[in-house]
KOLLOMAR-879487 format. One record per residue: x, y, z of N, C-alpha, C in turn; residue in three letters. Coordinates in steps of 0.1 Angstrom, whole numbers, plus 5000, padded with zeros to 4 digits. Layout:
% KOLLOMAR-879487
XYZXYZXYZala...
This chain:
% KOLLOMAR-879487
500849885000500050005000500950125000unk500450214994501950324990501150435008unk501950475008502250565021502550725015unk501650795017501950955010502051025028unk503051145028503251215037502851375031unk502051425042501351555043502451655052unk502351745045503551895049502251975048unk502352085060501752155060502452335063unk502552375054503252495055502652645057unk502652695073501952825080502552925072unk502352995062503353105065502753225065unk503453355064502953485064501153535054unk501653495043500753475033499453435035unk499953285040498753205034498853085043unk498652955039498552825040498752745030unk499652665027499952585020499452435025unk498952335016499352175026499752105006unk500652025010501251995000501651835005unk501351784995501051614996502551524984unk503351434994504551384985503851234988unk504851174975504650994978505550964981unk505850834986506850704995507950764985unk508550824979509750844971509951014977unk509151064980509351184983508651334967unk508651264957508051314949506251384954unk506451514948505551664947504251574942unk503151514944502251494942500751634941unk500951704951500051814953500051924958unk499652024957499452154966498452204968unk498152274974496452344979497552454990unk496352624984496552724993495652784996unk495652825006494252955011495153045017unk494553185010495653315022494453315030unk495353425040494253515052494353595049unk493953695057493953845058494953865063unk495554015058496654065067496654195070unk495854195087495154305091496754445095unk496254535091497254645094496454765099unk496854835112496054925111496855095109unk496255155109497255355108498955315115unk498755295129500155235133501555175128unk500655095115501855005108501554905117unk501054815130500854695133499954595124unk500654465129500354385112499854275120unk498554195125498054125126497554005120unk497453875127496953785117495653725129unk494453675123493453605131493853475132unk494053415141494453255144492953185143unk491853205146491053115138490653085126unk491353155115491253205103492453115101unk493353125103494753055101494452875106unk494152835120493352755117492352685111unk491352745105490552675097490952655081unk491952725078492452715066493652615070unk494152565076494952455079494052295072unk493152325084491952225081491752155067unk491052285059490452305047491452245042unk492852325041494352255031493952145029unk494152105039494351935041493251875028unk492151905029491251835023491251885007unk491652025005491552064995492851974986unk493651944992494851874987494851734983unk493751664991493651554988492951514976unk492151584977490951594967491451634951unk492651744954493551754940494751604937unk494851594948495851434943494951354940unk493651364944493351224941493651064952unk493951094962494450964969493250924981unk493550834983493150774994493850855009unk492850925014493450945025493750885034unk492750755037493350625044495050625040unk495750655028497150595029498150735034unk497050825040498350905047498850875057unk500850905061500850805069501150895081unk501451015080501951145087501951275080unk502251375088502251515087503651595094unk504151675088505251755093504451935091unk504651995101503952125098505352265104unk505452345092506352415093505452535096unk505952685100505252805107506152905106unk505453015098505853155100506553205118unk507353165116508553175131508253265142unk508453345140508053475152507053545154unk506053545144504453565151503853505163unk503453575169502953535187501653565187unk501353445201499753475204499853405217unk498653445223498053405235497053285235unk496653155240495353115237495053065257unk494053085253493253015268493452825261unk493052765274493352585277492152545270unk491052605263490152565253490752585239unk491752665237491952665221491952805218unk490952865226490253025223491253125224unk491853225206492953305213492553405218unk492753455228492953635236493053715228unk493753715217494053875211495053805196unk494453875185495253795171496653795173unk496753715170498353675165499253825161unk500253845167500753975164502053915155unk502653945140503153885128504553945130unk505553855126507153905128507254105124unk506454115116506754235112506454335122unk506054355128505154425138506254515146unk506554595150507654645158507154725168unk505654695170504554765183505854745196unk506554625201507154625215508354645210unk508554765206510254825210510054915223unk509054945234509354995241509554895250unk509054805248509154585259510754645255unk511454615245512454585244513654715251unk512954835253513854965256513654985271unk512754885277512854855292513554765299unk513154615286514554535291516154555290unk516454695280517654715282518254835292unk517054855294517754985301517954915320unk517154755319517054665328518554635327unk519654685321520354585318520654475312unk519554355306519454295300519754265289unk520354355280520754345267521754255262unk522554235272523854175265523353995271unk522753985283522153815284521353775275unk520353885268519653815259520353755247unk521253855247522053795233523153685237unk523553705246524853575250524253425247unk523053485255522353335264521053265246unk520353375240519553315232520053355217unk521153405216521953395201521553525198unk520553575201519853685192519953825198unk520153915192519854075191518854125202unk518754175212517654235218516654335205unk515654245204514354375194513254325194unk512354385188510754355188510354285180unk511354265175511054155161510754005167unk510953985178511253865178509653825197unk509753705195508553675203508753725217unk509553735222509653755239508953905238unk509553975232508854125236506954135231unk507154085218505754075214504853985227unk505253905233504353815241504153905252unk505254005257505154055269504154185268unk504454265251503154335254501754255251unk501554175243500054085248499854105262unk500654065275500154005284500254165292unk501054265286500454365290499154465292unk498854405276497954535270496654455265unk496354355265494854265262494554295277unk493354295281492654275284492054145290unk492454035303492153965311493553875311unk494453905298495453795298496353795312unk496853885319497553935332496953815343unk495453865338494953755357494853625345unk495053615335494853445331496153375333unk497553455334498453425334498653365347unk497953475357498653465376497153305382unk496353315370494953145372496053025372unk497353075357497452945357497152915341unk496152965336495052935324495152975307unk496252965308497153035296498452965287unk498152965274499452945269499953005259unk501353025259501853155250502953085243unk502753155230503953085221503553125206unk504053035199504653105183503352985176unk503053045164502052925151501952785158unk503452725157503452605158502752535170unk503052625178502652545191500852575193unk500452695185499352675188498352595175unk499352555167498652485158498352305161unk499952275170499752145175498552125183unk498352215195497652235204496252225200unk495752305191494352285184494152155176unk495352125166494751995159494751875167unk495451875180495551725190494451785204unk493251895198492351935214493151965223unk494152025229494652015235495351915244unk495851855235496351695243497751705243unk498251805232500051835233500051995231unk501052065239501752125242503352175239unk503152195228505152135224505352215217unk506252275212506752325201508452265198unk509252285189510752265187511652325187unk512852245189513552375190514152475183unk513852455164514352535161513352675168unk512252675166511352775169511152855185unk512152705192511852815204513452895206unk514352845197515352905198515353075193unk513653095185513853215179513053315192unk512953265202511653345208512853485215unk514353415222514753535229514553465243unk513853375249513353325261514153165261unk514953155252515752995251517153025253unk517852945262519252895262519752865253unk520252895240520752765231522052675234unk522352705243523452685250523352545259unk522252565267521552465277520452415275unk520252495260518952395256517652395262unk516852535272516152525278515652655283unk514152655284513852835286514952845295unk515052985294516053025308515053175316unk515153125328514453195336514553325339unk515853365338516053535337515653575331unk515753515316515353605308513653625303unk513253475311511553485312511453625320unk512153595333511553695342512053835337unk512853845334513253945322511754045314unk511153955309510053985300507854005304unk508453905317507653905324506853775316unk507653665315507053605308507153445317unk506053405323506753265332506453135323unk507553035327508452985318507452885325unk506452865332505152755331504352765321unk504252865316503152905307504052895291unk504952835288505552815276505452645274unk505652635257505552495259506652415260unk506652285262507752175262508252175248unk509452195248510752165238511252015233unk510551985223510951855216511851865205unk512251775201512951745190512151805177unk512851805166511751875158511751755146unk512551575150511351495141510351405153unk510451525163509751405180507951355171unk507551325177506151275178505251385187unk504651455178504251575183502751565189unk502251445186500451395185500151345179unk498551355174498051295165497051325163unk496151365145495151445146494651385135unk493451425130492551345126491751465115unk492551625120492151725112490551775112unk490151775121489051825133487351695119unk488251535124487451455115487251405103unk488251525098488351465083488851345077unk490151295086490551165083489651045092unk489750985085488950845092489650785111unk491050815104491850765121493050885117unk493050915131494351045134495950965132unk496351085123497651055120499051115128unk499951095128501151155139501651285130unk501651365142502551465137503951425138unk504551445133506051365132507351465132unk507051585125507951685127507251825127unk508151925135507552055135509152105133unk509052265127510152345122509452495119unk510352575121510152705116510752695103unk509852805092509252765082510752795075unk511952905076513152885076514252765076unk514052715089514452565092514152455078unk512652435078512252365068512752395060unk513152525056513652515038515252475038unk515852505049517052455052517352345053unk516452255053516352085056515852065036unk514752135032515052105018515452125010unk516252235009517552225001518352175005unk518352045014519751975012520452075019unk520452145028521852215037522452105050unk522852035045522751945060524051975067unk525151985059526552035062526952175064unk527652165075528552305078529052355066unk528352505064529252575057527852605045unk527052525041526052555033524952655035unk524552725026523852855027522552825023unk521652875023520352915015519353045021unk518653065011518153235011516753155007unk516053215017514153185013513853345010unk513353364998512353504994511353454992unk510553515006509053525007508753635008unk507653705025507253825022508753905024unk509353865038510453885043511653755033unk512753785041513753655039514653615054unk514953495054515953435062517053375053unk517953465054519553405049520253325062unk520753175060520553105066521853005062unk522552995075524252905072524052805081unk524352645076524552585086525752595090unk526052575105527552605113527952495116unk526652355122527552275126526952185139unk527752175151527552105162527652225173unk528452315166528552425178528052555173unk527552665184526852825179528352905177unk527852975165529053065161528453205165unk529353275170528453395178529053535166unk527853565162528453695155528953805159unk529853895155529954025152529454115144unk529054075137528454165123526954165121unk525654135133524754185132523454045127unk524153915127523353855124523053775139unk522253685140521853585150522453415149unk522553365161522753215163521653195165unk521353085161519852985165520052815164unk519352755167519152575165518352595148unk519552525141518952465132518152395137unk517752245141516752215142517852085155unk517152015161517851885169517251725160unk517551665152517251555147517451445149unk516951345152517851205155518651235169unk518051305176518751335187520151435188unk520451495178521851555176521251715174unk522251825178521451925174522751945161unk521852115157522752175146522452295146unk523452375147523152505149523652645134unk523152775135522552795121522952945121unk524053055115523653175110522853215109unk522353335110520753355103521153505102unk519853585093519953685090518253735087unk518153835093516453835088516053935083unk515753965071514954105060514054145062unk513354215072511754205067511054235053unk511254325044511354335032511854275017unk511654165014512054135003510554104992unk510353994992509253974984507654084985unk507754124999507054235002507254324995unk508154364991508654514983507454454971unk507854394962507154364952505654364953unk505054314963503754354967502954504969unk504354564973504154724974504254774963unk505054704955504754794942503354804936unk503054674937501354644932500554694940unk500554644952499254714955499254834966unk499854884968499855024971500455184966unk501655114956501355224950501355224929unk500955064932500155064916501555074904unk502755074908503355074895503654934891unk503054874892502654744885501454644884unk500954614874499454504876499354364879unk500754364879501054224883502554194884unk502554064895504654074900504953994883unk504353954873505153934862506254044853unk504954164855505354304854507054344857unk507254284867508654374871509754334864unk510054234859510954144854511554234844unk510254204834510754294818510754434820unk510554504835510254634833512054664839unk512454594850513254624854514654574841unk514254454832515254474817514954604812unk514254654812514454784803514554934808unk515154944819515155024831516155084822unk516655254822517855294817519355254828unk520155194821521555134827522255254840unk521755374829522455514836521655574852unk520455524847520155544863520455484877unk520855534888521455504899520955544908unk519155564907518355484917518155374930unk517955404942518255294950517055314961unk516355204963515155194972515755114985unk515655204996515855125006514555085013unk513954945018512454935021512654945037unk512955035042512755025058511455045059unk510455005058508955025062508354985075unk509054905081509054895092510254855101unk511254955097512654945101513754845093unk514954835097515954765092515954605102unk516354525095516754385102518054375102unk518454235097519954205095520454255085unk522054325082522454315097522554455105unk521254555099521854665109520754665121unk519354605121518654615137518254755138unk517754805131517154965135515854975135unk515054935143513754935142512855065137unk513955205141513455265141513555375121unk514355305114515155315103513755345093unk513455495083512855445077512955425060unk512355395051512055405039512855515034unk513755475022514855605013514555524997unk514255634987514155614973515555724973unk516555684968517755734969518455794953unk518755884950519655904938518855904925unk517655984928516455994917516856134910unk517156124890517356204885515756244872unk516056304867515156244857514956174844unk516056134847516255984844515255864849unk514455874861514255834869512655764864unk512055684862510555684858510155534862unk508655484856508555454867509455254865unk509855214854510855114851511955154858unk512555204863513755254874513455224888unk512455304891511455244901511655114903unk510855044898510454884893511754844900unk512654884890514054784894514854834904unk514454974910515454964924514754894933unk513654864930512654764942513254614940unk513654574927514254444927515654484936unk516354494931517454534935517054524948unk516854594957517254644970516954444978unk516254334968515854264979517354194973unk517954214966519354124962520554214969unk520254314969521154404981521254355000unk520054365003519854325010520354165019unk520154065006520953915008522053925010unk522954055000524354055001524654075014unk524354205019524754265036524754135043unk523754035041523753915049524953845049unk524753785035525753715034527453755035unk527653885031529053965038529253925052unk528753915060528653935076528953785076unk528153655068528153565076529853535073unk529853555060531453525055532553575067unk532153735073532953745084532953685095unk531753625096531553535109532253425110unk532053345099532553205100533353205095unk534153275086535553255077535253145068unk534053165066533853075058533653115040unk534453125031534053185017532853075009unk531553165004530653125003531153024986unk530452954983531052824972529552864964unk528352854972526952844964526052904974unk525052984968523853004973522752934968unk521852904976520652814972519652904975unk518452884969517652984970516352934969unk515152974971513852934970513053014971unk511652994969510553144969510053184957unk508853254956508153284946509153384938unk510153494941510753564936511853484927unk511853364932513453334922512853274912unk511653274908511253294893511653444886unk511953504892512353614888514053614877unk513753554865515453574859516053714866unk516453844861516653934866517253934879unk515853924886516553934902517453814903unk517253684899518753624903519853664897unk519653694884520753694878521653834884unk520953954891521154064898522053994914unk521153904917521753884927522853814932unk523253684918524253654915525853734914unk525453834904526253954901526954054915unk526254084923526154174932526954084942unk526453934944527053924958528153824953unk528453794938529553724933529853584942unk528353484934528153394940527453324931unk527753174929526753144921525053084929unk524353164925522853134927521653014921unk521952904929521052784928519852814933unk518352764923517752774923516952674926unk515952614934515652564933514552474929unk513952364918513352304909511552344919unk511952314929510452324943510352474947unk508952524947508752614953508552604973unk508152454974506952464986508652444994unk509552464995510752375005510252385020unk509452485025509652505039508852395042unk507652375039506552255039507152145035unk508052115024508652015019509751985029unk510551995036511551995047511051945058unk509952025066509451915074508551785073unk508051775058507451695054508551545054unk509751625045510551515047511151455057unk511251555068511751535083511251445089unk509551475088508451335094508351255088unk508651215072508751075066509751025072unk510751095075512051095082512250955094unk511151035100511251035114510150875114unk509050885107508850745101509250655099unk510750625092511250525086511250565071unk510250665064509650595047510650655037unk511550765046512750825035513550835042unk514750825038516650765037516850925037unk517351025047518051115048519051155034unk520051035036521151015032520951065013unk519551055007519450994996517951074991unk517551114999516051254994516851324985unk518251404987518051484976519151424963unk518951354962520151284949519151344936unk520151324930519151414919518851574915unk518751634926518051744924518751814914unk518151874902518452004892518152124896unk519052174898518852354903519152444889unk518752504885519152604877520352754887unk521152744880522252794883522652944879unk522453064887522853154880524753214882unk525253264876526453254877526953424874unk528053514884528553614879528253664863unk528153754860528353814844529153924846unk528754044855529254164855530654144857unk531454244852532954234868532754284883unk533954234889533754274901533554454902unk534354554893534454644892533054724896unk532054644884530554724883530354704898unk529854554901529654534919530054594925unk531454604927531854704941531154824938unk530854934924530155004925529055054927unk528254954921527054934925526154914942unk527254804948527254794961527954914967unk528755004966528655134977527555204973unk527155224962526055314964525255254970unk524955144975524155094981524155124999unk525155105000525355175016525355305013unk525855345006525155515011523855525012unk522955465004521055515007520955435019unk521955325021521155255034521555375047unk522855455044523355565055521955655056unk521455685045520255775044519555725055unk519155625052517955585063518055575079unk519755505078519955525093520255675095unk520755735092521055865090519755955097unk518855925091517256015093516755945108unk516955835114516455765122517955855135unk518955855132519355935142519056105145unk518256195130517756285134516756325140unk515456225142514756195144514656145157unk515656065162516156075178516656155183unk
């Protein structure tokens, strides 16, 4: 009887569930977006029952496009947009929507914990940067600023955490509790060190380390769900991963020293290091690749909030394009001579400069300038952006990069790779799959199954390969002008303080 494994991929967007067979071969996909509530603020909300019920639906809508017997599914791996937070009561019921990575509402959470001192333990102890980017501060204003959450915390009657855990939690009724550790390594509230919340830095945030979930492996046995009925008998969750993680497990990064770039709304540029955390200087984060088979592996990272987003801004906010096909050929025919540069701080800088407060620069506009120049400093800035990453990680690890791998709706973009190749003078692997983050943990729980050979999932794979064209000459050029608009932005964020 053939055995098909279900990946279910949360991400910013939408919902993905994507269905492989006993060989690991793409049999299906099914998507539903949500909404993605913003209000005057710039706070960017998502509804977690909404995000739940389209989990659900996936599922069925995917089966129904493969065609299979759902009786022969044998497991599920479910990957999650990483640092979005929420609250839910011990029924399921959440407190207050889901507050989304992008959100930068708790930089004052974060300008209390440092003025607490706390600045330099958060980063020793959980790899990461003190900012609002990240869950610890987002959870502490929930439990500040909703409304009953405070006395639900001091009942006892509360659970707080990232997608994953509240997605385990709903699809098993409450019967697991868990999340993994790549994801809890992103919260800011984890040891990666000791492998385990650490208490200072809960109490740090005001966040107690009862009310967070248990830390498993991320191909552990997470439950078992049935998909609120749809399958005839509940099947095991088998792996959970941040949606990063996953794509890092499907492109084949398994070894020290391997890179890959996911462009979605944001990006995570993403190095595996190894057995041990490499601690940056140049602005990026340490985190848990993921713990597998019992071993961990720990991971460079770097985080954009603007990349694939930009292109969305072009469309639908300020209309200079009708569609993301639009940019490609507009940005081929952009004039050579313009030297145009869009920096997208729309809701601040990430890796590697951390300026939350950093904003938005269209930089070096002549009139020359129209609206195909436009177009392409918007590409541009998200292949600019990978470079700064990838610079840093090179300083980090001494490690000189050999290949980038890449994934995401944008690397259909010729152009942008072939720009991003050029710029960070690297060759740019692409890869044949869109879904990798869902595909990663999918493979991780067939994994974890028995039904796929680690060793031997990715033999084969065809990447399309983009390679240098320019000289280094143009690049270095091209790349300083590129820190100069990024000085703009920081530049304006210090006049402004």
């Amino acid at each position: 009887m053939s055995k098909y494994v279900l990946g279910i991929d949360q991400s910013t967007q939408g919902t993905k569930a994507i269905l492989f067979d006993e060989k690991g071969a793409l049999l299906a996909r099914a998507d539903r977006p949500h909404r993605q509530i913003v209000n005057d603020l710039g706070w960017v909300e998502h509804d977690p029952e909404e995000i739940y019920g389209n989990v659900v639906a996936t599922v069925a809508d995917v089966v129904a496009k493969a065609g299979v017997d759902k009786g022969d599914i044998a497991c599920v791996g479910i990957s999650n947009q990483r640092e979005t937070s929420l609250v839910w009561g011990a029924d399921g019921t959440p407190c207050h929507n889901a507050i989304v990575w992008q959100d930068a509402r708790a930089k004052d959470v974060c300008e209390r914990v440092a003025a607490a001192g706390m600045a330099d333990a958060v980063r020793e102890r959980s790899g990461i940067r003190l900012s609002p980017y990240f869950p610890a501060a987002k959870l502490a204003w929930i439990c500040e600023n909703v409304d009953g959450v405070a006395s639900g915390l001091r009942r006892g009657g509360l659970r707080l955490g990232t997608v994953d855990a509240y997605l385990v939690y709903r699809l098993t009724h409450g019967k697991s509790y868990k999340t993994d550790y790549s994801n809890a390594s992103r919260t800011e509230l984890f040891d990666i060190h000791t492998l385990t919340w650490d208490e200072e830095l809960c109490d740090a945030f005001g966040i107690p380390v009862a009310a967070l979930p248990e830390v498993c492996d991320s191909d552990a046995l997470f439950g078992v769900t049935d998909f609120e009925g749809y399958l005839d008998a509940p099947i095991p969750i088998h792996a959970v991963m941040g949606d990063s993680h996953g794509a890092l497990f499907g492109q084949g990064c398994l070894r020290p020293g391997m890179v890959k770039a996911t462009y979605g709304t944001g990006s995570s540029v993403m190095m595996n290091v190894g057995e041990s955390p490499v601690t940056s200087d140049s602005g990026l984060v340490s985190s848990l690749a993921w713990k597998l088979g019992g071993k961990v592996s720990y991971v460079l990272e770097g985080n954009i909030n603007y990349t694939g987003a930009v292109v969305t801004w072009l469309k639908d906010d300020v209309g200079l394009v009708k569609s993301v096909g639009e940019t490609e050929e507009l940005a081929r025919a952009a004039s050579e001579s313009d030297q145009s540069y869009l920096v997208p701080a729309f809701s601040g800088l990430g890796a590697p400069y951390w300026d939350s407060a950093a904003v938005g620069v269209l930089y070096g506009m002549t009139r020359t300038t129209h609206r195909a120049e436009i177009v392409r400093a918007a590409l541009d800035s998200i292949g600019y952006q990978i470079t700064d990453v990838l610079r840093a990680m090179e300083r980090d690890s001494d490690v000189s990069l050999g290949e980038l791998r890449v994934d995401g709706g944008p690397t259909h973009n010729g152009y942008l790779m072939q720009f991003q190749s050029d710029i960070a003078r690297v060759p740019v692997a692409v890869s044949p799959t869109e879904e990798l983050s869902g595909m990663g943990t999918a493979y991780a729980a067939g994994c974890g199954m028995g039904i796929y050979d680690a060793d031997r999932l990715f033999d084969g794979v065809e990447r399309r390969v983009f390679r240098p064209e320019r000289d280094e000459a143009w690049s270095r050029r091209k790349y300083d002008g590129w820190r100069r608009a990024v000085s703009k932005a920081l530049s304006e964020t210090k006049e402004r303080s």
